[in-house]
N, CA and C atoms as an extended XYZ file, in Angstrom:
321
Properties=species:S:1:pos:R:3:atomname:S:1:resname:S:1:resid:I:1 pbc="F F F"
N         2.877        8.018       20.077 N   UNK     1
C         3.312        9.225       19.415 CA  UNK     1
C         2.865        9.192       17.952 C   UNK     1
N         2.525       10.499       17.412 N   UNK     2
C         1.791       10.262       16.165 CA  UNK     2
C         3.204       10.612       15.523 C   UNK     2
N         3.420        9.694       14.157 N   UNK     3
C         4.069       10.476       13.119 CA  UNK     3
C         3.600       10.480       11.711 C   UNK     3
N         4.266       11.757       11.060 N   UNK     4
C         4.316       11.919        9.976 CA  UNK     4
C         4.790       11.462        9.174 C   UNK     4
N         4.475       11.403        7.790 N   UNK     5
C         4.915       11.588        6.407 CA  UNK     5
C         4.472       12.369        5.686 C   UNK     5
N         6.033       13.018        4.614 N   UNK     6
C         4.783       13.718        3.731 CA  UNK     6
C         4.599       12.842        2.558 C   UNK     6
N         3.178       13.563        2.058 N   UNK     7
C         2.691       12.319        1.335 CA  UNK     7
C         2.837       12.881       -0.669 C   UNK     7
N         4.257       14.061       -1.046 N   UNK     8
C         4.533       13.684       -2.096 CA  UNK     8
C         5.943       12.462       -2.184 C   UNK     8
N         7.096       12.723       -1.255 N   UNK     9
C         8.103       12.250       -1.307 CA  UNK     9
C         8.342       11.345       -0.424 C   UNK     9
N         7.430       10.923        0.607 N   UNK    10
C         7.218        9.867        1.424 CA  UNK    10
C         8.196       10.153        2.432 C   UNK    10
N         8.977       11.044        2.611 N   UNK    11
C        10.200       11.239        3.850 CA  UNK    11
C         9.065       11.503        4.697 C   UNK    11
N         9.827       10.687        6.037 N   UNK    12
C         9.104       10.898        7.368 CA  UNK    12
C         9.220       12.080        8.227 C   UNK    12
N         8.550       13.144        8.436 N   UNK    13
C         8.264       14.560        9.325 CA  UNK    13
C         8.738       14.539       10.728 C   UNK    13
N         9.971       14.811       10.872 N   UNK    14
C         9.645       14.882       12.682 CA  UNK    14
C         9.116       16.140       13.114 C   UNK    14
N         8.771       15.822       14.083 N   UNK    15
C         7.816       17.213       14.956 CA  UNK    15
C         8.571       18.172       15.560 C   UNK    15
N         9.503       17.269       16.072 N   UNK    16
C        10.859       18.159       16.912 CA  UNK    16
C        11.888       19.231       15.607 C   UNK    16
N        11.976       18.832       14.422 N   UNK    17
C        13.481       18.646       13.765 CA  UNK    17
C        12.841       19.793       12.581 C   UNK    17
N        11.860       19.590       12.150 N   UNK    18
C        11.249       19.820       10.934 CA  UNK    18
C         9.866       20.308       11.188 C   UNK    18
N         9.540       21.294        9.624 N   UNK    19
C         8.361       21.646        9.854 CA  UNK    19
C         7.442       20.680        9.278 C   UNK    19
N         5.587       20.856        9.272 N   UNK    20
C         5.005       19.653        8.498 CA  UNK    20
C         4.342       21.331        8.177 C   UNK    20
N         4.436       21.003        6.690 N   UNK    21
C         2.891       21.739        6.040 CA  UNK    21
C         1.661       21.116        5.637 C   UNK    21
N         0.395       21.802        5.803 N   UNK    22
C        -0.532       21.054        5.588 CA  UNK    22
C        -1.463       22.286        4.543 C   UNK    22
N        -1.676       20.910        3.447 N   UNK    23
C        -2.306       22.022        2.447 CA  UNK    23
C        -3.602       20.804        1.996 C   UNK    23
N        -4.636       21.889        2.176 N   UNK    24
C        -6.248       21.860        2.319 CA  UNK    24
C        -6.912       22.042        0.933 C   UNK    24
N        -7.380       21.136       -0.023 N   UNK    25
C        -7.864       21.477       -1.334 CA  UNK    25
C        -9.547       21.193       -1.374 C   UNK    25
N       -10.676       22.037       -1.688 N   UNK    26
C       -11.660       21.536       -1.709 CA  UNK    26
C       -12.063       22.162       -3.223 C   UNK    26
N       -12.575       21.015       -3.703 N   UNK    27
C       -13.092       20.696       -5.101 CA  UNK    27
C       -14.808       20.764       -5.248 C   UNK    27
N       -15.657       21.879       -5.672 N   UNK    28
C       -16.598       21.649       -5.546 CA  UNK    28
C       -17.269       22.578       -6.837 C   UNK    28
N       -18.486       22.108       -7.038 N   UNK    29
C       -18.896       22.955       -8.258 CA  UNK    29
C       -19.429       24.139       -8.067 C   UNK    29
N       -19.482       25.220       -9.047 N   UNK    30
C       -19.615       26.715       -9.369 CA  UNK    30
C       -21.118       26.523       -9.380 C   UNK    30
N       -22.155       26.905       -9.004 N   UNK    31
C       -23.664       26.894       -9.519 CA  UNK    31
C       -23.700       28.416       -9.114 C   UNK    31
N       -23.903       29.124      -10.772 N   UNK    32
C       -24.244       30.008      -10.614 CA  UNK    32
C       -25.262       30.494      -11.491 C   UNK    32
N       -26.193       30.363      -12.056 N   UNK    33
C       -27.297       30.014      -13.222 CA  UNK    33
C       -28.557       29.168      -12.079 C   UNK    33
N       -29.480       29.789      -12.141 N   UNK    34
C       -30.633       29.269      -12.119 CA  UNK    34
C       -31.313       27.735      -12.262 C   UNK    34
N       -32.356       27.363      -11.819 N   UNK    35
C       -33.132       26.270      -12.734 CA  UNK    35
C       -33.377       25.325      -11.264 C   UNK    35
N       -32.829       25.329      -10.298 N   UNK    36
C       -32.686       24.151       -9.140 CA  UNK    36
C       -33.174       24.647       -8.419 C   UNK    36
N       -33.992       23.667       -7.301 N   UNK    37
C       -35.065       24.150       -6.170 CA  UNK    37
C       -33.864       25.047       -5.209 C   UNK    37
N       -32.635       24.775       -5.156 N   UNK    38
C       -31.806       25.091       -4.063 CA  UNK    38
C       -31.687       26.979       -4.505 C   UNK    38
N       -32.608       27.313       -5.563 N   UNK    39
C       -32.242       28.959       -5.538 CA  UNK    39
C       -33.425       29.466       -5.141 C   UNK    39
N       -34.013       28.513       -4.775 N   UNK    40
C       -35.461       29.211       -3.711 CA  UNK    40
C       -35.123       29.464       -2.379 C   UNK    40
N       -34.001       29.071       -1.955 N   UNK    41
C       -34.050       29.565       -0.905 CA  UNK    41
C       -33.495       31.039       -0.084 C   UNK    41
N       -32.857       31.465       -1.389 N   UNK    42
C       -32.684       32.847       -0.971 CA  UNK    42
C       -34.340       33.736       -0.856 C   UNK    42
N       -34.880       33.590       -1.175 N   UNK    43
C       -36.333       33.911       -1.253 CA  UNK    43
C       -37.169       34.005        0.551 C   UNK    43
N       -36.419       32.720        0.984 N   UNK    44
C       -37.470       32.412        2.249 CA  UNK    44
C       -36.899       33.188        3.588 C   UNK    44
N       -38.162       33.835        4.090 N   UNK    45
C       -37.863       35.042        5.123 CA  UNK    45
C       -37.109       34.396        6.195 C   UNK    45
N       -35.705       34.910        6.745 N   UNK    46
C       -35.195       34.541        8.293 CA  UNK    46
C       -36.376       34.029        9.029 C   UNK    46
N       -37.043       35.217        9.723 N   UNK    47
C       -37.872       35.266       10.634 CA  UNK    47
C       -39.124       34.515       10.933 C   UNK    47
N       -39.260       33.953        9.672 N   UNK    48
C       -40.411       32.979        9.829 CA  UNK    48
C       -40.100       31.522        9.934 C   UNK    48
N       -41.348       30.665       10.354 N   UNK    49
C       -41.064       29.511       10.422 CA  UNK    49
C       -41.774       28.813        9.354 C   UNK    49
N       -40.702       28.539        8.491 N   UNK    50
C       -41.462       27.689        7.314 CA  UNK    50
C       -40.884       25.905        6.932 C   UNK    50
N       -41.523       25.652        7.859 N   UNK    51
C       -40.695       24.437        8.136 CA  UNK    51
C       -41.273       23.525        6.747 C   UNK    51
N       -42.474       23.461        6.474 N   UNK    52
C       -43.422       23.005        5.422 CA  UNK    52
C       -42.667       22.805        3.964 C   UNK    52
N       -42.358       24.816        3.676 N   UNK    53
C       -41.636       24.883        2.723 CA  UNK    53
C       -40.295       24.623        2.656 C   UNK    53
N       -39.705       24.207        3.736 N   UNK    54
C       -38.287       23.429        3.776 CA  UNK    54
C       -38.419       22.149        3.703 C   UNK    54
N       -39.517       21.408        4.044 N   UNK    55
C       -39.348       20.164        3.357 CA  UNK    55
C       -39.486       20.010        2.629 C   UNK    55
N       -40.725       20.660        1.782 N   UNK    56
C       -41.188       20.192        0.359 CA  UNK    56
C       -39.224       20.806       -0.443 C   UNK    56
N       -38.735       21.591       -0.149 N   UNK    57
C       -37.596       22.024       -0.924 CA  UNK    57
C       -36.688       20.479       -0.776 C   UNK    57
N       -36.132       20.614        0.170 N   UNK    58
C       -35.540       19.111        0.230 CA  UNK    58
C       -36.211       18.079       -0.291 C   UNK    58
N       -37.508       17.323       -0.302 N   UNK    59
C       -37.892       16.700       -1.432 CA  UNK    59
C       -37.937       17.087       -2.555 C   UNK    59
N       -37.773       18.234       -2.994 N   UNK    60
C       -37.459       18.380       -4.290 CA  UNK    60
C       -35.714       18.431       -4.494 C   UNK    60
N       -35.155       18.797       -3.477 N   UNK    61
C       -33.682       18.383       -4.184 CA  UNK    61
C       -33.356       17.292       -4.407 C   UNK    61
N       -33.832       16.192       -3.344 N   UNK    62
C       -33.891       14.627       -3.124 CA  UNK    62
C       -34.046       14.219       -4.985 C   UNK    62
N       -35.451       14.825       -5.736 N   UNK    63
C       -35.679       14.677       -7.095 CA  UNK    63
C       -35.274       15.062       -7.743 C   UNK    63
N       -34.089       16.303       -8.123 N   UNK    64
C       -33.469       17.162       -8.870 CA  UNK    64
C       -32.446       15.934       -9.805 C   UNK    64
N       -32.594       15.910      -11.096 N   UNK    65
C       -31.750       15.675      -11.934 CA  UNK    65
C       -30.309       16.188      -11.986 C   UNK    65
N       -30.618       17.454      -11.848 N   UNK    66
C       -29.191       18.117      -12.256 CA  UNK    66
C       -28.145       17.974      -11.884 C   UNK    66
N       -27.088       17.507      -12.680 N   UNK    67
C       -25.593       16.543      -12.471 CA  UNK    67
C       -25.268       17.738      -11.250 C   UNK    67
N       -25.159       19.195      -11.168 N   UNK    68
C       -24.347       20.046      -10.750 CA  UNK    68
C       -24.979       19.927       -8.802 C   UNK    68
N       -25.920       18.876       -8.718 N   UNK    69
C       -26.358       18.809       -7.402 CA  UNK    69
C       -25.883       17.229       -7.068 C   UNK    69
N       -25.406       16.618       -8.001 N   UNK    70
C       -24.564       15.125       -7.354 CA  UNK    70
C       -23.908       15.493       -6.049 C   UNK    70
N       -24.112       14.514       -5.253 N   UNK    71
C       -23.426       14.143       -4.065 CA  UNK    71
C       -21.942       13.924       -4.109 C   UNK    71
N       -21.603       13.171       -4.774 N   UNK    72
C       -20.068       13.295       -5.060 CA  UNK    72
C       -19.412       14.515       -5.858 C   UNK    72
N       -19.822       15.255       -6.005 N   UNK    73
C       -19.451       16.235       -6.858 CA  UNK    73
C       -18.461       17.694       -5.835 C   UNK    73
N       -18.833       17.181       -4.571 N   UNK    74
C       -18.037       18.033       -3.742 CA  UNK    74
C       -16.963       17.549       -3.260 C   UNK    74
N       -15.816       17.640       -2.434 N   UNK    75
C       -14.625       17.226       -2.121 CA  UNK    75
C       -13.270       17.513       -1.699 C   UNK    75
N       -13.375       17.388       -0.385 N   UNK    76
C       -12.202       18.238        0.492 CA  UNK    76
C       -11.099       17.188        0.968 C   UNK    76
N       -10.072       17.304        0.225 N   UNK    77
C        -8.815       17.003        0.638 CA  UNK    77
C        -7.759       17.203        1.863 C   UNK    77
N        -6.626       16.633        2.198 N   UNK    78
C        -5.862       17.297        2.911 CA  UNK    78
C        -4.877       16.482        2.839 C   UNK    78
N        -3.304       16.833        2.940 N   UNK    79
C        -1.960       16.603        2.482 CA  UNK    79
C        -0.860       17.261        3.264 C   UNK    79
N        -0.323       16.176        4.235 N   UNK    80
C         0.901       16.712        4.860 CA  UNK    80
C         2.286       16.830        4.029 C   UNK    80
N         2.830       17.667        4.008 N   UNK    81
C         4.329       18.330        2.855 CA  UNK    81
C         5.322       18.563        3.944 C   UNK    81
N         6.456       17.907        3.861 N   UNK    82
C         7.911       18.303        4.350 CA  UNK    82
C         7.744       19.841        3.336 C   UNK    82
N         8.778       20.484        4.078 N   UNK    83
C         9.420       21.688        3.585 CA  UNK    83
C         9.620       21.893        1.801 C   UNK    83
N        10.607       20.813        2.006 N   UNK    84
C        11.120       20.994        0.105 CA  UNK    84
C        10.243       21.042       -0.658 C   UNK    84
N         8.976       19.817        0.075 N   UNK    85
C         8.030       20.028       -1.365 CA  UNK    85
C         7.099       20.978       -1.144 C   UNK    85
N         6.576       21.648        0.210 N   UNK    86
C         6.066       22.618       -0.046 CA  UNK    86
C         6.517       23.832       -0.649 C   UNK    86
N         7.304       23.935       -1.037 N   UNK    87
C         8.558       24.940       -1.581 CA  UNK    87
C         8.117       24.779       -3.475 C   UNK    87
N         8.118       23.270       -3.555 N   UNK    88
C         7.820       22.962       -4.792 CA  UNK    88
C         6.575       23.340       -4.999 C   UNK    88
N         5.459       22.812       -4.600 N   UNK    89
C         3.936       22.772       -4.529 CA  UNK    89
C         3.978       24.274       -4.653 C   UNK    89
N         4.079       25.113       -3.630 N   UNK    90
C         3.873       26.279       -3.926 CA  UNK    90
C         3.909       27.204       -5.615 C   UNK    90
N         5.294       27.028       -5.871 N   UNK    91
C         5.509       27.504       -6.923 CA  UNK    91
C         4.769       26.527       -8.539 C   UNK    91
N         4.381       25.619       -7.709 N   UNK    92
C         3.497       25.093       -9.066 CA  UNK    92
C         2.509       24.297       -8.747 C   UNK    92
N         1.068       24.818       -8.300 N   UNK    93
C         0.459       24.018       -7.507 CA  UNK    93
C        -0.180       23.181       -8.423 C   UNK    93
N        -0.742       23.692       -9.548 N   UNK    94
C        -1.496       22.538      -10.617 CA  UNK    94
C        -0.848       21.504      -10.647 C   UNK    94
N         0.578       21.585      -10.792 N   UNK    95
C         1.578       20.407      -11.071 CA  UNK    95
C         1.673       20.738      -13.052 C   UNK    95
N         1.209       21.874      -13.429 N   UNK    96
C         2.055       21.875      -15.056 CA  UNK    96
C         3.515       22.160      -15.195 C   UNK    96
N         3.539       21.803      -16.533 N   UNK    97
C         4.953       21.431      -16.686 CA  UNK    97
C         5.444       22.942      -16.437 C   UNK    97
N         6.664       22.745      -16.102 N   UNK    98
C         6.964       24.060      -16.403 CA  UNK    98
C         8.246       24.468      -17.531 C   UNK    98
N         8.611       25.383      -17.562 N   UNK    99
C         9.532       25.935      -18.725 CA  UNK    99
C         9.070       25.878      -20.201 C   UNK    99
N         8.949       26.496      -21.103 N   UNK   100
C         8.494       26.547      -22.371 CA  UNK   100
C         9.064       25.905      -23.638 C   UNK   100
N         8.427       25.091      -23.885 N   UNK   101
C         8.644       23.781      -24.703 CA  UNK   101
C         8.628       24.881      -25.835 C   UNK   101
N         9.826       24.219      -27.029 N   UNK   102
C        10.042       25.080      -28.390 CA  UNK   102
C         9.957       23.991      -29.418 C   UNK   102
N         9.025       24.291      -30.478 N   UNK   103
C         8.690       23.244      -31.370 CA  UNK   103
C         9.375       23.756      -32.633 C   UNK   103
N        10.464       23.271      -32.708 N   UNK   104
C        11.662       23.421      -34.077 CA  UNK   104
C        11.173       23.008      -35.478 C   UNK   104
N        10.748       23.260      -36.522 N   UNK   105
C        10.616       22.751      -37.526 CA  UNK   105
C        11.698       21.307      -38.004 C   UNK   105
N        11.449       20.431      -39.027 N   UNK   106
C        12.342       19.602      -39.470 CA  UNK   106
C        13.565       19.803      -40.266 C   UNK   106
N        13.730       21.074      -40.416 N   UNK   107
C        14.745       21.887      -41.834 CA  UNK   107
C        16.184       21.290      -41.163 C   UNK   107
C-alpha cells in the first residue's frame, strides 16, 4: 500500500480519511528576445523535410553560449499537501511574510 506524507508538515495522508493535494511548480526561463539558433525555427516550413537544417540547428544549440539555454535552467517540481497546508499555501504561495510591518521612529 502506498502512503503519504505531506511534505510541508510531515503529517501522514490517509487515502481513506483525508484529502492529499498535489501542487505542480515548473520553473523555467522567459526567452523572449532574439539572438539563439532556437528562433530559427519558427521560420522552417511544416511540410517539408528538412532534416539537414535540423541538425545543423541542434549543433548549433549544442554550441550556444547563452546562459538562458542551460540545461539546468528548467525545472518541474511536485509536492503532496494535507488539507491545512494547502489552505495555507494557497493563500500565500511565494511563502512572503505576511501582514504589514510598521517602522516606528526612535522618539
Amino acid at each position: 500500500m502506498i502512503h503519504y506524507s505531506c511534505d510541508i508538515c510531515q503529517r501522514p495522508i490517509h487515502l481513506h480519511s483525508d484529502v492529499r493535494h498535489v501542487v505542480k511548480i515548473e520553473v523555467f526561463p522567459a526567452v523572449e528576445d532574439g539572438g539563439c539558433p532556437c528562433d530559427d525555427l519558427e521560420g522552417i516550413e511544416a511540410e517539408a523535410d528538412h532534416l539537414e537544417e535540423m541538425q545543423d540547428l541542434l549543433e548549433q544549440l549544442d554550441d550556444c553560449d547563452d546562459p538562458r539555454m542551460d540545461q539546468d535552467a528548467a525545472r518541474s517540481m511536485r509536492f503532496d499537501l494535507c488539507d491545512a497546508c494547502r489552505q495555507r499555501f494557497v493563500k500565500n504561495p511565494l511563502g512572503l511574510k505576511s501582514g504589514t510591518q510598521l517602522n516606528f521612529s526612535q522618539n
